[in-house]
C-alpha positions as CSV (number, residue, x, y, z in Angstrom):
1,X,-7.6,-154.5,108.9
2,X,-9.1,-157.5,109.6
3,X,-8.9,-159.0,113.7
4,X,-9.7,-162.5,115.4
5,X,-12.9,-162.9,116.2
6,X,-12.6,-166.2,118.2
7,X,-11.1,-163.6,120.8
8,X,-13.3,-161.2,121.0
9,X,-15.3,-161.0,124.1
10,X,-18.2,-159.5,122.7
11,X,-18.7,-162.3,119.7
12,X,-19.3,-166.1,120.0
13,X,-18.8,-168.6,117.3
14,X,-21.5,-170.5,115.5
15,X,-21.1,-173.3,113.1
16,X,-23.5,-173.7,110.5
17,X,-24.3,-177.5,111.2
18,X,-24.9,-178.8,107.7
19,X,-22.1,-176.6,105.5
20,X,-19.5,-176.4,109.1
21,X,-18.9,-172.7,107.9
22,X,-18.1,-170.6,111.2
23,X,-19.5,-167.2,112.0
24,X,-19.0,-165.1,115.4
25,X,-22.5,-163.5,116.3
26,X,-22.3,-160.4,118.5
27,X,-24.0,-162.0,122.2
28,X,-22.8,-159.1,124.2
29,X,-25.9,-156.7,123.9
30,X,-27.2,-153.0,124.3
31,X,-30.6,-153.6,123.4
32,X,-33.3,-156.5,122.7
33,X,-33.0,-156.4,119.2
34,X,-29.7,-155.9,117.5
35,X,-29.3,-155.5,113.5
36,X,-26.9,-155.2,110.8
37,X,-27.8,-152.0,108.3
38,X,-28.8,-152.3,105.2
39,X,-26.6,-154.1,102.5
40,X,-26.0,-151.2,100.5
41,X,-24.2,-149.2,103.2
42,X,-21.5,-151.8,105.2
43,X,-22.2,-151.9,108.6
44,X,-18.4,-152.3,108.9
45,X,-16.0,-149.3,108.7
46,X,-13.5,-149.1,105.8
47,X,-10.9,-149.4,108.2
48,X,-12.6,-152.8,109.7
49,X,-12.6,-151.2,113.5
50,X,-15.8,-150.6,114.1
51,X,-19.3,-152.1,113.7
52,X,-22.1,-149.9,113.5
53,X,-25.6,-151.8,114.1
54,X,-29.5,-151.1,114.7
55,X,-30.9,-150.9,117.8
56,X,-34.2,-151.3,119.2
57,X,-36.6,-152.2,122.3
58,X,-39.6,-154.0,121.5
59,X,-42.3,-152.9,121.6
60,X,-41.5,-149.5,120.9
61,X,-40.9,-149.3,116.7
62,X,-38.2,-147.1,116.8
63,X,-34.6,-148.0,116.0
64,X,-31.3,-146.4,117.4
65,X,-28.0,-146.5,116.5
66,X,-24.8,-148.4,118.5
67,X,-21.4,-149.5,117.9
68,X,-18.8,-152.0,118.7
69,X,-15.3,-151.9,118.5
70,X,-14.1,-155.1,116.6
71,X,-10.3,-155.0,118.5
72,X,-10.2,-158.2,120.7
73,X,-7.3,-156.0,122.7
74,X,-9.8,-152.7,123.0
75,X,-13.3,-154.6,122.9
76,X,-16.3,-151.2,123.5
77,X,-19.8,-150.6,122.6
78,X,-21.8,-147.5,122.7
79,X,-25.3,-146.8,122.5
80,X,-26.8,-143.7,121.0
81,X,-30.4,-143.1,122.7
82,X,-30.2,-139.9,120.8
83,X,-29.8,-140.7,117.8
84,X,-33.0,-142.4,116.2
85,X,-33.1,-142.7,112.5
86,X,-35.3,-142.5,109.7
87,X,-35.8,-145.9,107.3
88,X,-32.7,-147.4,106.8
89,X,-31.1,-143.7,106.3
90,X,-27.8,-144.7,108.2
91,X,-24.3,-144.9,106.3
92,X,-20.9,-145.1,108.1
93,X,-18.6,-142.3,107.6
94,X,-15.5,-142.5,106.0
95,X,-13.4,-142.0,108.9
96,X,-14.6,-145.2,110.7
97,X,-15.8,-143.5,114.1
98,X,-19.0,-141.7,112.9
99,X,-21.9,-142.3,111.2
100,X,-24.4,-140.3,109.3
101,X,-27.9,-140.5,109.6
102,X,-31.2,-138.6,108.7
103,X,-33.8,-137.8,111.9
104,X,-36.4,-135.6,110.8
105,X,-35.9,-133.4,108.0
106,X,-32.0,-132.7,108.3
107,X,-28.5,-135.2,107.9
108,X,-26.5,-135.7,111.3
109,X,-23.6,-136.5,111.4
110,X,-22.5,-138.0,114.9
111,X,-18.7,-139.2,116.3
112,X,-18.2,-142.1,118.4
113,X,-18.6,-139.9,121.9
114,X,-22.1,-139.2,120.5
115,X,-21.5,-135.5,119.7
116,X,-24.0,-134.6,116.6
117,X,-23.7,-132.3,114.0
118,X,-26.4,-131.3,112.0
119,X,-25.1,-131.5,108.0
120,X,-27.9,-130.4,105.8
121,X,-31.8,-129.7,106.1
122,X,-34.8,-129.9,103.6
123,X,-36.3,-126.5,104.3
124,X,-39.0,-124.9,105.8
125,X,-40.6,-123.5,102.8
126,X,-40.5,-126.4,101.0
127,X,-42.2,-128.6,103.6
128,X,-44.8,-126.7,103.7
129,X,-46.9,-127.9,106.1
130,X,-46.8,-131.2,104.9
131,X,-45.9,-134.0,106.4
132,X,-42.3,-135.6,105.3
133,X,-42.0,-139.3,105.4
134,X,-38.9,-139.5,104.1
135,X,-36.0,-138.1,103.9
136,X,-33.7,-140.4,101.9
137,X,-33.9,-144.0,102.1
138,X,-30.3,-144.8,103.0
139,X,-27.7,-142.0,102.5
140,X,-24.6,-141.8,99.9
141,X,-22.3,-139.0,99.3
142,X,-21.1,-138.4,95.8
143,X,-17.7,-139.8,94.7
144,X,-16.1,-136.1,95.3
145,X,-17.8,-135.9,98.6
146,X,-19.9,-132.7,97.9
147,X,-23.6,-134.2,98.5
148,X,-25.8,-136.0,100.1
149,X,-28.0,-137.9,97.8
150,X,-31.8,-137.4,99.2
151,X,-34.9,-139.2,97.9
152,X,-37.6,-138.3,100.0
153,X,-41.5,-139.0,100.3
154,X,-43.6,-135.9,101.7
155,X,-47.3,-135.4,101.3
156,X,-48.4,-137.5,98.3
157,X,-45.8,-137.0,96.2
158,X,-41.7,-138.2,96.0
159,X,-38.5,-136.2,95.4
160,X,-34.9,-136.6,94.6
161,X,-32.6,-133.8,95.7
162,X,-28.6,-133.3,96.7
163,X,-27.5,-131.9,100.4
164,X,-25.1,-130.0,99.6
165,X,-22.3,-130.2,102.3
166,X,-20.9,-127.2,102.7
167,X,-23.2,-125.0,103.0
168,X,-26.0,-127.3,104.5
169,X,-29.1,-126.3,101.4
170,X,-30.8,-128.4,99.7
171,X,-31.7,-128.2,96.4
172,X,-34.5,-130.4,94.8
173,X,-33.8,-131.8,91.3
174,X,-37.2,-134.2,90.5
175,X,-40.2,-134.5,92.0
176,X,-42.5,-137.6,91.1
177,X,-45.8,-139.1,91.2
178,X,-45.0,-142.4,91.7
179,X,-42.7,-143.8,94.3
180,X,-39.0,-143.8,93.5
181,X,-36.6,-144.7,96.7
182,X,-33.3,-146.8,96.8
183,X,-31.5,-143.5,95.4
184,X,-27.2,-144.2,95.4
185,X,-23.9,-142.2,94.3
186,X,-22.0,-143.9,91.9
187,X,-18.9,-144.4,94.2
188,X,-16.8,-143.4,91.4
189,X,-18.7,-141.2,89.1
190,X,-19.4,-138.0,91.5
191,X,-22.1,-136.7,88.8
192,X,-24.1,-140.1,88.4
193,X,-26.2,-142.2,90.6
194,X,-29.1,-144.9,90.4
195,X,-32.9,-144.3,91.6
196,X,-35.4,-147.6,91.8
197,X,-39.1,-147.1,90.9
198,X,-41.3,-149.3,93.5
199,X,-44.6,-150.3,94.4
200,X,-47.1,-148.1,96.9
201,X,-49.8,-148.1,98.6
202,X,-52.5,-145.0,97.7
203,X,-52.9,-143.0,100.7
204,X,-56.8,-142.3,99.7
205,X,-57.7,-145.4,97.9
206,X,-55.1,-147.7,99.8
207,X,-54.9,-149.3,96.1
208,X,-51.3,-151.1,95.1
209,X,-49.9,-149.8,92.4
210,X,-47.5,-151.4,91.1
211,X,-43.6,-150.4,88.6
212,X,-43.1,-150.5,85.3
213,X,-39.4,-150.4,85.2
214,X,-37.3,-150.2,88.0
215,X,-33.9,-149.0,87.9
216,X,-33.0,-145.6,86.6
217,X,-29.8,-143.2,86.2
218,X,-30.2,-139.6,86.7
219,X,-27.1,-137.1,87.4
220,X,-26.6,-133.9,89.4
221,X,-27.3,-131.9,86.5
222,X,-30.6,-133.4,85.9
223,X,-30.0,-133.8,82.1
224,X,-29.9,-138.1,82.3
225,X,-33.3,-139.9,83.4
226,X,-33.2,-143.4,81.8
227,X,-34.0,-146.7,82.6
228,X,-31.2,-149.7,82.5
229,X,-34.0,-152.3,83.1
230,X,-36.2,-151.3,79.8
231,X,-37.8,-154.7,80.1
232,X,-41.6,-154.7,82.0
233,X,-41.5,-156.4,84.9
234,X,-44.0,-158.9,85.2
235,X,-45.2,-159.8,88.9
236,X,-42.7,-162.5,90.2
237,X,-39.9,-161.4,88.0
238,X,-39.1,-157.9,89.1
239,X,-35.4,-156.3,89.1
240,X,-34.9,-155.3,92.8
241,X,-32.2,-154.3,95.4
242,X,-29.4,-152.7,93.6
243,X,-26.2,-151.4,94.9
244,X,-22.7,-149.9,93.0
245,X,-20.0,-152.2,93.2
246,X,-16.5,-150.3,94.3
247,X,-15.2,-149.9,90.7
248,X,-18.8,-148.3,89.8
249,X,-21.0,-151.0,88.0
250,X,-24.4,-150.9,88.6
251,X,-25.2,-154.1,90.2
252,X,-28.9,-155.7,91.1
253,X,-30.9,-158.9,91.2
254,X,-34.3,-160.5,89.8
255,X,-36.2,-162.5,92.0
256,X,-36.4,-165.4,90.0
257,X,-33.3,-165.1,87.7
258,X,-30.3,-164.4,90.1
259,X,-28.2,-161.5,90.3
260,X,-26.6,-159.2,87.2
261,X,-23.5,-156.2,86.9
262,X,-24.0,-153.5,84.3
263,X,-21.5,-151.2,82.9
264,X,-23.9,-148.0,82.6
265,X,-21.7,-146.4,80.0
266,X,-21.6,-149.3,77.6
267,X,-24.8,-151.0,78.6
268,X,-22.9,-154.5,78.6
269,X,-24.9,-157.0,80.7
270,X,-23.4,-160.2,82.5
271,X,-25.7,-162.6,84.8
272,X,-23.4,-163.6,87.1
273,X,-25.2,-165.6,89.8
274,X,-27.8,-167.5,88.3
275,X,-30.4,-168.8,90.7
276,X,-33.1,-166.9,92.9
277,X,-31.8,-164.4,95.5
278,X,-33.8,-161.6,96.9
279,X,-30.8,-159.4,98.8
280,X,-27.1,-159.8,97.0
281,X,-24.1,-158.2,97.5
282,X,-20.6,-158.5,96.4
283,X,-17.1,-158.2,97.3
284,X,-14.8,-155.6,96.3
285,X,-13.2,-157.4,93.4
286,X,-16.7,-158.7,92.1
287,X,-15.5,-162.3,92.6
288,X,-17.5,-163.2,95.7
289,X,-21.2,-162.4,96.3
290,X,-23.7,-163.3,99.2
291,X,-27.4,-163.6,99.3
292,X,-30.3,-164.0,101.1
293,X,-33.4,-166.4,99.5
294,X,-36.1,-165.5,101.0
295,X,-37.1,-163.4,103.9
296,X,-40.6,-163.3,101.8
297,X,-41.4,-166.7,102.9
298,X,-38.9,-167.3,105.2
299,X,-41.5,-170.1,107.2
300,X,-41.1,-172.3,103.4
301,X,-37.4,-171.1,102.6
302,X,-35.6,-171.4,105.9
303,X,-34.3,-168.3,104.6
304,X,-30.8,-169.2,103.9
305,X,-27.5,-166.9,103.8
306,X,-25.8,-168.3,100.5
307,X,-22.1,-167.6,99.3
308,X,-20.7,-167.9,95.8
309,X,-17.8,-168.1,94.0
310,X,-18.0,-166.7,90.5
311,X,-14.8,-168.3,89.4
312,X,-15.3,-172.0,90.2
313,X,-19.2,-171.6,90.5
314,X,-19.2,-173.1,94.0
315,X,-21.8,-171.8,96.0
316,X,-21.6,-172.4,99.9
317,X,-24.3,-171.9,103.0
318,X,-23.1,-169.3,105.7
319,X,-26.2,-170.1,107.1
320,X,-28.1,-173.1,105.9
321,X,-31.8,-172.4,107.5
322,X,-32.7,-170.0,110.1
323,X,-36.1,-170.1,112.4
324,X,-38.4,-166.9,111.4
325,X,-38.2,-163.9,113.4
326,X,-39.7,-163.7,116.5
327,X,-40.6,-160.3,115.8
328,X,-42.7,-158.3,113.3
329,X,-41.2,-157.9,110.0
330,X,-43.2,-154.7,109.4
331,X,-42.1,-153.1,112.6
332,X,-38.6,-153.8,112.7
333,X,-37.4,-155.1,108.7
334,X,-36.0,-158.2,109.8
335,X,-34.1,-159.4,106.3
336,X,-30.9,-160.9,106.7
337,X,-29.5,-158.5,104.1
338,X,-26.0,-160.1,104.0
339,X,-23.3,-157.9,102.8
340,X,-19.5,-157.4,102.4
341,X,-17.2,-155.3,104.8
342,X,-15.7,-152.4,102.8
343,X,-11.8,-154.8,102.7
344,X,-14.2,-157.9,101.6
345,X,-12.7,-159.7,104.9
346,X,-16.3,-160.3,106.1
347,X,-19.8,-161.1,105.6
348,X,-22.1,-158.9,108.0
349,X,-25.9,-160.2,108.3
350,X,-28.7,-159.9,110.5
351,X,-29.9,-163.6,111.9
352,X,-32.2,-165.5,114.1
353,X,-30.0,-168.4,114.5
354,X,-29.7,-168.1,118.4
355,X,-33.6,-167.2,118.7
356,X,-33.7,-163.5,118.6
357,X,-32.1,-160.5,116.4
358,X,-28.6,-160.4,116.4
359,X,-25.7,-159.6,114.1
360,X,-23.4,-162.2,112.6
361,X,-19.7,-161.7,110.9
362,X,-18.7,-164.0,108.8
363,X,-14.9,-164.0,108.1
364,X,-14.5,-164.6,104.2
365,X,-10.5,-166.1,104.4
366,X,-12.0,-169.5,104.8
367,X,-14.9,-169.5,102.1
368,X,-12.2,-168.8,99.2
């Protein structure tokens, strides 16, 4: 379901003034800061009803979760005080009107009139006294809904494990050394799922260490741990950002090369977008893809929002150049991190392009 923005009370149209492609950004607000979630998990529900945002009141660091209701007709917003998150852990449930979350060392699960749930919780014994980080990066639940894929950072040390959603255990399958995060369920493989190797910081030394190779497949049966980027990655040239398109290929993008969709099975290998990105996405029929280039040096880059066309190769600017963020990038992860709605109808990014943090949808009908 898609609806008209240009009558929604909560949204106001902006025109990108060199490419004259229109976007409604969400001026009514519940807090100071306002952002779309991460590009792997739609801020939009499959149903296109509700958008589920970030939340936070500088200069506190800590982000909450809202909602809007995307009916012109039936226009609401909610704000959850209760409900602050862990990294970038939020993912919008399947029914639309709840989200799931991590806080602390346990999954939430929380309806639109705020009422939580606790789903599963990394136990006692294995905390131990340690302190936990992390308790999954941003959550995905296998294809057959059984688990919660976890990959969390406690002590000095990392872990992937499965929350198991029945009965609420978890059950640890890896533990590392070396940072891995980024963990997804295939969305249609319920056994497989991706795992990205990253950079750290030593907590003693504070020494960089830096990856090898960067995206892995493991299983729930902890028999496959292989890399699908064998190649080193040289500093400047790193693999980075993955996500599953809807018909399960792996999909991810090199800083300096573009973007690329592999069939894990088969290993087949196509470089579909071939300039620098930093955060891609695409749409659910793999014609369409959006990009941000680069909140790294967004001061140089302008950091635009770019849209392409596989097909005819035309590439278009949601948003041609944005000011930097007036706030800390560290604090609050300001990235545009542009990404498709679950119907592909729009393009949901976070943007400075009215002089603060807000959230801009993009509908797609008149990119094509």
């Amino acid at each position: 379901m898609s609806y008209d923005l240009s009558q929604h009370p909560y949204f106001s149209a902006w025109t990108d003034p060199h490419s004259g492609v229109q976007s409604y950004v969400l001026t009514e607000r519940v807090a100071p800061i306002q952002q779309s979630f991460y590009f792997t998990n739609p801020s939009v529900s499959a149903d296109g009803k509700w958008l589920w945002i970030y939340a936070a009141f500088p200069p506190s660091p800590y982000k909450f979760l809202a909602c809007f209701g995307l009916d012109p007709a039936r226009p609401e917003k909610h704000l959850y005080l209760h409900a602050g998150f862990n990294t970038a852990s939020p993912m919008v449930a399947p029914e639309g009107d709840a989200v799931y979350f991590t806080m602390g060392a346990s999954v939430y699960h929380m309806r639109l009139d705020g009422t939580l749930a606790r789903v599963c919780t990394l136990s006692d014994e294995y905390i131990d006294h340690r302190r936990l980080y992390r308790l999954a990066t941003h959550l995905t639940l296998s294809a057959d809904r059984r688990h919660f894929l976890l990959d969390g950072e406690i002590g000095n040390h990392w872990f992937v494990g499965l929350g198991d959603v029945q009965t609420g255990a978890v059950s640890i399958l890896k533990e590392f050394a070396h940072h891995f995060n980024h963990a997804q369920f295939s969305p249609t493989d319920p056994e497989l799922f991706c795992l990205s190797q990253d950079w750290f910081y030593d907590k003693v030394s504070g020494r960089r260490f830096m990856f090898d190779h960067r995206t892995w497949l493991m299983n729930r049966s902890n028999t496959i741990f292989r890399s699908i980027t064998p190649d080193y990655q040289a500093p400047g040239h790193e693999d980075c950002h993955e996500w599953w398109s809807q018909d399960g290929l792996l999909c991810y993008q090199n800083y300096a090369a573009g973007a690329y969709e592999v069939n894990v099975y088969t290993g087949e290998r196509v470089h579909v977008w071939q300039r620098p990105v930093c955060h891609a996405h695409c749409s659910p029929d793999r014609r369409y893809w959006t990009a941000d280039q680069t909140p790294y040096r967004w001061a140089e880059t302008g950091c635009p929002v770019l849209y392409f066309d596989r097909v005819t190769g035309r590439e278009q600017h949601i948003i041609s150049s944005q000011l930097p963020p007036i706030y800390p990038r560290g604090d609050y992860h300001t990235d545009p991190h542009p990404h498709f709605s679950p119907q592909g109808h729009l393009v949901i990014c976070t943007t400075t392009v009215l002089g603060g943090l807000d959230v801009m949808l993009t509908p797609t009908a008149p990119l094509a």
